[in-house]
Phi, psi and omega in degrees: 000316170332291187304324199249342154302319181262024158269337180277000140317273181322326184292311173320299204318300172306320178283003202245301156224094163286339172260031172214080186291316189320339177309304209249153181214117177264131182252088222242095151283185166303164155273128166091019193258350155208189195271081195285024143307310245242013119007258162291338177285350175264347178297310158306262197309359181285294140309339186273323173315304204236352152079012216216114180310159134212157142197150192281151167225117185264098168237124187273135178231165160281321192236138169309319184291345189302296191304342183300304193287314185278007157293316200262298147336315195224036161014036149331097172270091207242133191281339185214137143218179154242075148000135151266160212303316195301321182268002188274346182266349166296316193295326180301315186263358194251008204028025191278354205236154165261133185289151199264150178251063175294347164295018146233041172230130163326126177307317178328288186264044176251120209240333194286312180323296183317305190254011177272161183283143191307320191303309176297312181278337149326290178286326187285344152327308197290341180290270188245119195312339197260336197220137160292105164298351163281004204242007196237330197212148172229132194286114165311290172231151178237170150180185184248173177247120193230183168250139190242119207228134196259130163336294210261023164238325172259132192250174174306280186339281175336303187269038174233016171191155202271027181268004175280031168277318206232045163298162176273341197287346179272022158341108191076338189272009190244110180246134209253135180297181185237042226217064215271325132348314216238347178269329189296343199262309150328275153352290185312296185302329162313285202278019140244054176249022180297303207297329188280336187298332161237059176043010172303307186253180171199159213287341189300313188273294155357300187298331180275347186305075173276354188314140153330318163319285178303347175260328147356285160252020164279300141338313186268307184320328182257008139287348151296356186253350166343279175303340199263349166300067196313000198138151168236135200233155162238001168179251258331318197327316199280318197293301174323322170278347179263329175254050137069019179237044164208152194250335177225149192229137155266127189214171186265145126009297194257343176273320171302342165283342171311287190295334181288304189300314192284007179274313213277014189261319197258015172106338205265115203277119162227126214252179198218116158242137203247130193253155207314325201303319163124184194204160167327120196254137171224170189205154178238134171217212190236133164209175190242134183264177177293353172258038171280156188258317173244096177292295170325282182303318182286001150304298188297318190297329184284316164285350174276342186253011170249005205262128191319292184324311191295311186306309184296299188308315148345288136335315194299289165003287260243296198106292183271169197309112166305153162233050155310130193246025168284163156267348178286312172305316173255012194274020183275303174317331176345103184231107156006304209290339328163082184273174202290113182243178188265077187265060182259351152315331197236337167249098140355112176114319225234089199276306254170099187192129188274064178231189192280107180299350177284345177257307179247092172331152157274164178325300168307338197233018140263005176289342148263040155221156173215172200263123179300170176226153167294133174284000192057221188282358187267294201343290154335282219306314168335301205275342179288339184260344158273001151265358162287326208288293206300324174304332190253020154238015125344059191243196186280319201270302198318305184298357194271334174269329162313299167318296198296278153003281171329298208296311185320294216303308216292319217258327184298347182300302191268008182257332184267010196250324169237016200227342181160169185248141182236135174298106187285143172290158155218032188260000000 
């Protein structure tokens, strides 16, 4: 009901100006993805800048392909969205993105200019070799793709490498994303990882890897994983995982800080390992596609949503990681409690910084990680082997934990709805 109020909102909004679009900036994002007071603080500050109203119309989607098509198909004059890292590099190669004008934004406020991270302009070099993606996208939010794991049924050791997929001891105890992207690349880095280990490949090159060989054997490798599989999820996992009734999880980052705090209101100890073989890095970021209209404002806007306070507030919100490069972002994060790991990939410097490695990897452990890419036209074959994978794991118990689920997921709907707000998956 939310969702269709505020879209028929949004329909108003649009129809009332429609004769003065220069006004309005449609921003079309995740659901649940920042902290939309600082809205109307960009509509104010917009103004004060610039001497010039706007408002914004805030439309939200579930899938990168939803938003993909109706920009690409249906020449949607949407002024900012935010992409995940695979499709800003479809939109890239595809000429769907407008290069960002940061020369026109003040050195005072150029907040994009000022905080990205060294770390950030790296990895988006890496989207396409021939066209710079810093020069097109500003990365939003980040994480890894990791196992997120109960202490006490699962050790360190075990979730520190990705063969605790097909262990026998988890039998039934495994949830799996619903995610053939974020699973397939992991898996590939298991079953190279002599070659990589002795400089043949590299995870970069990996990443590029689509052959009939590697879906192969990618493919065989998660059917050794058959049994142990409880279900394949797109959010449930964690909740399932906070109530003992999985013992390892394939997961984001950003959904395991979810479940570790909310295991740990009940008692229940749950961990986040990124395993040694190495693992996916992804980002969501923010661009203006080629049918925008307000070029200008979706500048400001893009750079107001790199300005530290906004960022930190986002984080609160959101549960997941800015990839704001201030230090004011990560001395927010600080926790005593906490030991000193090494982030100075991403702050210069911060060598010894008490913050949650489930938020910032240590050094060592993004140095085994890499940024996925679109597969293109390979793109089918992906989807054709996870649906033999997902089909010959089709049983009986998989329908039983579905049914059982749904209902959890139903009553937890209605226990956050009047008891408290939850922090949402969006990958």
């Amino acid at each position: 009901m939310k969702k269709i109020f505020s879209a028929l909102l949004g329909a108003l909004m649009l129809a009332s100006c429609a004769s003065d679009r220069d006004a309005v900036l449609k921003v079309y994002n995740w659901s649940d993805y920042i902290d939309e007071s600082v809205i109307p603080e960009f509509e104010q500050w917009y103004q004060e800048q610039t001497g010039e109203s706007i408002q914004v119309i805030y439309q939200t989607f579930d899938i990168n392909e939803t938003m993909l098509a109706k920009i690409e198909k249906g020449h949607e004059d949407y002024d900012v969205v935010c992409p995940s890292d695979y499709i800003i590099e479809r939109m890239l190669n595809n000429g769907l993105l407008m290069p960002l004008d940061f020369a026109a934004l003040p050195d005072s406020i150029n907040y994009i200019k000022n905080n990205r991270s060294p770390y950030i302009s790296e990895v988006f070099s890496k989207i396409n070799p021939k066209i710079d993606a810093n020069d097109y996208s500003v990365a939003f939010m980040w994480g890894t793709t990791g196992l997120l794991y109960n202490s006490k049924f699962v050790t360190d050791e075990e979730a520190a490498t990705w063969e605790a997929l097909r262990n026998p001891k988890f039998e039934g105890k495994l949830f799996m994303k619903d995610a053939p992207r974020d699973v397939f690349s992991p898996v590939l880095f298991y079953l190279k990882k002599d070659e990589l280990a002795s400089g043949a490949i590299t995870l970069d090159e990996l990443m590029q890897d689509s052959s009939d060989e590697s879906i192969a054997a990618v493919e065989e490798f998660l059917a050794q994983c058959k049994n142990n599989i409880a279900g394949y999820e797109a959010d449930f996992g964690k909740e399932q995982m906070t109530q003992e009734r999985g013992w390892i999880s394939l997961n984001w980052s950003g959904d395991a800080v979810w479940a570790i705090e909310e295991a740990a209101e009940v008692g229940v100890d749950l961990r986040y390992s990124v395993p040694q073989e190495g693992s996916n890095v992804w980002f969501d970021g923010w661009v203006i596609p080629k049918y925008a209209h307000n070029v200008k404002a979706a500048t400001y806007f893009i750079d107001f949503m790199c300005r530290p306070d906004i960022a930190i507030r986002n984080m609160d919100v959101t549960g997941y990681v800015s990839a704001n490069g201030d230090l004011s972002v990560l001395e927010s994060q600080v926790d005593e409690e906490l030991d000193p790991i090494d982030v100075s990939y991403f702050f210069p410097g911060q060598d010894s910084v008490r913050v949650s490695p489930v938020l910032y990897p240590d050094i060592t452990t993004i140095e085994h990680c890499a940024l996925m890419h679109d597969w293109g036209q390979d793109t089918d074959k992906l989807i054709s082997m996870w649906s033999r994978v997902k089909g010959s794991n089709a049983n009986a118990t998989t329908v039983i934990v579905v049914v059982a689920v749904v209902l959890a997921l139903l009553a937890l709907v209605v226990y956050k709805r009047f008891f408290g707000r939850r922090k949402k998956s969006r990958r």
